[in-house]
PLY file of the C-alpha trace (Angstrom):
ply
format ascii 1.0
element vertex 155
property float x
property float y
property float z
element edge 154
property int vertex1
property int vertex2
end_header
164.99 -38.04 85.99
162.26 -39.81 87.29
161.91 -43.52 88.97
160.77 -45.61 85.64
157.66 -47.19 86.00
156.58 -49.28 82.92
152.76 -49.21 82.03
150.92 -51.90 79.91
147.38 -51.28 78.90
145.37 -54.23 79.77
143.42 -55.82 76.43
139.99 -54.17 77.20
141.26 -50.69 78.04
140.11 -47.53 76.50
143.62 -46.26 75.20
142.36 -42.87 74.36
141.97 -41.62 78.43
145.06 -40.21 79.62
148.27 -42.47 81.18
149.18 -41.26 85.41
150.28 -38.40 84.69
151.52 -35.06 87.43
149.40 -32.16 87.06
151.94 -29.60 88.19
155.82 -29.58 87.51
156.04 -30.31 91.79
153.00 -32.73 92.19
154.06 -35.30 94.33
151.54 -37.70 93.11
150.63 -38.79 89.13
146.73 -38.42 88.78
144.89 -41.94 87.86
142.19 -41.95 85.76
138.75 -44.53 85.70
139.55 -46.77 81.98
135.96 -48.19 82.73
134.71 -51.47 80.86
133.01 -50.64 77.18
129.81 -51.94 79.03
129.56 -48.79 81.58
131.44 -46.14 79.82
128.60 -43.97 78.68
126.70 -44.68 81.99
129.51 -44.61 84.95
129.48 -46.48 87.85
127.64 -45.40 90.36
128.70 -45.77 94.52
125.84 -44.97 96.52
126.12 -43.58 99.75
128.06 -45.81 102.15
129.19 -48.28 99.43
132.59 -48.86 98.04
133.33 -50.30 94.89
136.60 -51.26 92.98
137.28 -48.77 89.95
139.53 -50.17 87.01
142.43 -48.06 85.55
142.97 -49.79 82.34
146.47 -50.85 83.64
149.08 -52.39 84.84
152.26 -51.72 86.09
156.25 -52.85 86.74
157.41 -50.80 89.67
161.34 -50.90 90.34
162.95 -53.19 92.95
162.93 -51.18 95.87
159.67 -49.39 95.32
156.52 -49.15 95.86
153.53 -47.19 94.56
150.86 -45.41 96.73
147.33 -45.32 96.03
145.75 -42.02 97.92
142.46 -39.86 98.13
142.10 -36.87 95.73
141.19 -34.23 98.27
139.09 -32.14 96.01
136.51 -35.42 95.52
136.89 -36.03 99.36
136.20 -32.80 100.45
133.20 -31.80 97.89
131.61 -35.06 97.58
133.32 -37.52 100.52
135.08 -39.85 98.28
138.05 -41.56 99.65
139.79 -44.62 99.38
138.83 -47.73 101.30
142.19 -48.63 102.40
144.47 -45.00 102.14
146.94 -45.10 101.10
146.95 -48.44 99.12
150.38 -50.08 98.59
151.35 -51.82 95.02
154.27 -53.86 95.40
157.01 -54.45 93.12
156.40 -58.16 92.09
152.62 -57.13 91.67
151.75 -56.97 87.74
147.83 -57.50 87.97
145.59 -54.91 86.66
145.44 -51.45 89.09
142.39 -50.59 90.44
140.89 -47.98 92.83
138.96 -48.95 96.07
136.75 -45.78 96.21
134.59 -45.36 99.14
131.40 -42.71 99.11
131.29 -41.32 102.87
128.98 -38.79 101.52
125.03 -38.26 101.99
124.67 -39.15 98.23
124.77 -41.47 94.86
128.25 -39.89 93.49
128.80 -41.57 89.93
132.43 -42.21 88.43
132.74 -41.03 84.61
134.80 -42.83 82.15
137.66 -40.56 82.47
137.48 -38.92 85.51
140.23 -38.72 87.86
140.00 -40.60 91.04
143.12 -41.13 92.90
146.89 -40.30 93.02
149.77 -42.40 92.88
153.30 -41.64 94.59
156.07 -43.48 94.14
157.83 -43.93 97.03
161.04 -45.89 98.06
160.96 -49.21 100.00
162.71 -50.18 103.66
162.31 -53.34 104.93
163.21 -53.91 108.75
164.97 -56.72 110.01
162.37 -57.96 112.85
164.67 -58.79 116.25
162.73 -60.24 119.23
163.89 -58.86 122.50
163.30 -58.97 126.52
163.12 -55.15 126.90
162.96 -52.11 124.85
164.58 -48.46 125.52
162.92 -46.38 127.65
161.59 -42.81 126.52
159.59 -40.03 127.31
156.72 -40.78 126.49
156.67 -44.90 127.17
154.00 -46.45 125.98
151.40 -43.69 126.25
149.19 -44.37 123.50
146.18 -42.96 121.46
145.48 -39.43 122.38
148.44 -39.49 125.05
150.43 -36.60 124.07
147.63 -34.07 124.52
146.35 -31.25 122.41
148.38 -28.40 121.95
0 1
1 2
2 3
3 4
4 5
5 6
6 7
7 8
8 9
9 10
10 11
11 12
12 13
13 14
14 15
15 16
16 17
17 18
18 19
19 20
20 21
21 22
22 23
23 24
24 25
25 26
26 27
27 28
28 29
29 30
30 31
31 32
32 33
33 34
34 35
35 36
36 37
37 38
38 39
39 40
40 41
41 42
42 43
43 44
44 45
45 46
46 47
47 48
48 49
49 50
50 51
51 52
52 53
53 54
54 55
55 56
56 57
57 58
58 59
59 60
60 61
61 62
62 63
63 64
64 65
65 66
66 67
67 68
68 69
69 70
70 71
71 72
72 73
73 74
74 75
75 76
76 77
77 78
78 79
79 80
80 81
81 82
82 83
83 84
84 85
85 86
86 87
87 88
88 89
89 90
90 91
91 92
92 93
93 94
94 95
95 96
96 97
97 98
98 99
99 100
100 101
101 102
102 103
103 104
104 105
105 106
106 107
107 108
108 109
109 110
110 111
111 112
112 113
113 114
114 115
115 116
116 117
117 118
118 119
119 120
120 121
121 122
122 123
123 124
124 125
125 126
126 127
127 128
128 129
129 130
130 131
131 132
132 133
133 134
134 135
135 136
136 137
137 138
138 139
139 140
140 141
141 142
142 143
143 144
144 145
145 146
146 147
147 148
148 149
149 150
150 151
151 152
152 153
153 154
């Protein structure tokens, strides 16, 4: 049984492209899909190279108490056409209930455009600590102190 997480289409949505759904009986994360705006659907949206742009999903979403939802990369666009995420991952929080969209960044050499449809991140639901902050005069000591970036070598 999974965590529920309740979906509402927004009003403007296209409710004919598919819900976050896992590809694979295992996939850790639910794919989400571009719902784009009536305006752009037959054209796209087009990120040119070095621009970012905020994709709509068509959604919102209630996440549990005690949650959160991840917003991360799909490797496959990363990797053949250097689409990422602006901010990887991207947290939604559990009192959020705007509409959900995608930051995508194009690190690649060219114009990449995003079809009505496509898929263009992953979400993973993931389970929420929060720390109780505690100011002290000293910390333990370890091994490695406070070597920092780059300080543990390459092995």
């Amino acid at each position: 049984m999974g965590v529920p997480v309740k979906i509402q289409w927004l009003d403007d949505a296209d409710r004919t492209v598919a819900l976050p759904a896992y590809e694979t009986a295992q996939a850790a994360g639910a794919d989400l899909r571009a719902n784009l705006p009536e305006a752009v659907r037959a054209s796209g949206i087009v990120i040119d190279a070095g621009a970012r742009t905020l994709i709509p999903t068509g959604m919102r979403m209630e996440i549990p108490v005690g949650f959160e939802v991840q917003i991360r990369p799909r490797s496959g666009l990363a990797l053949k056409h250097g689409i990422t995420l602006a901010n990887a991952p991207g947290t939604i929080d559990a009192d959020y209930r705007g509409p959900v969209g995608v930051i995508l960044i194009n690190h690649g050499t060219a114009a990449f455009t995003v079809a009505h449809g496509d898929r263009i991140a992953q979400m993973v639901v993931a389970p929420v600590v929060q720390a109780a902050f505690d100011v002290v005069d000293d910390l333990s000591a370890t091994v490695r102190g406070d070597g920092g970036f780059g300080s543990t070598g390459r092995r």
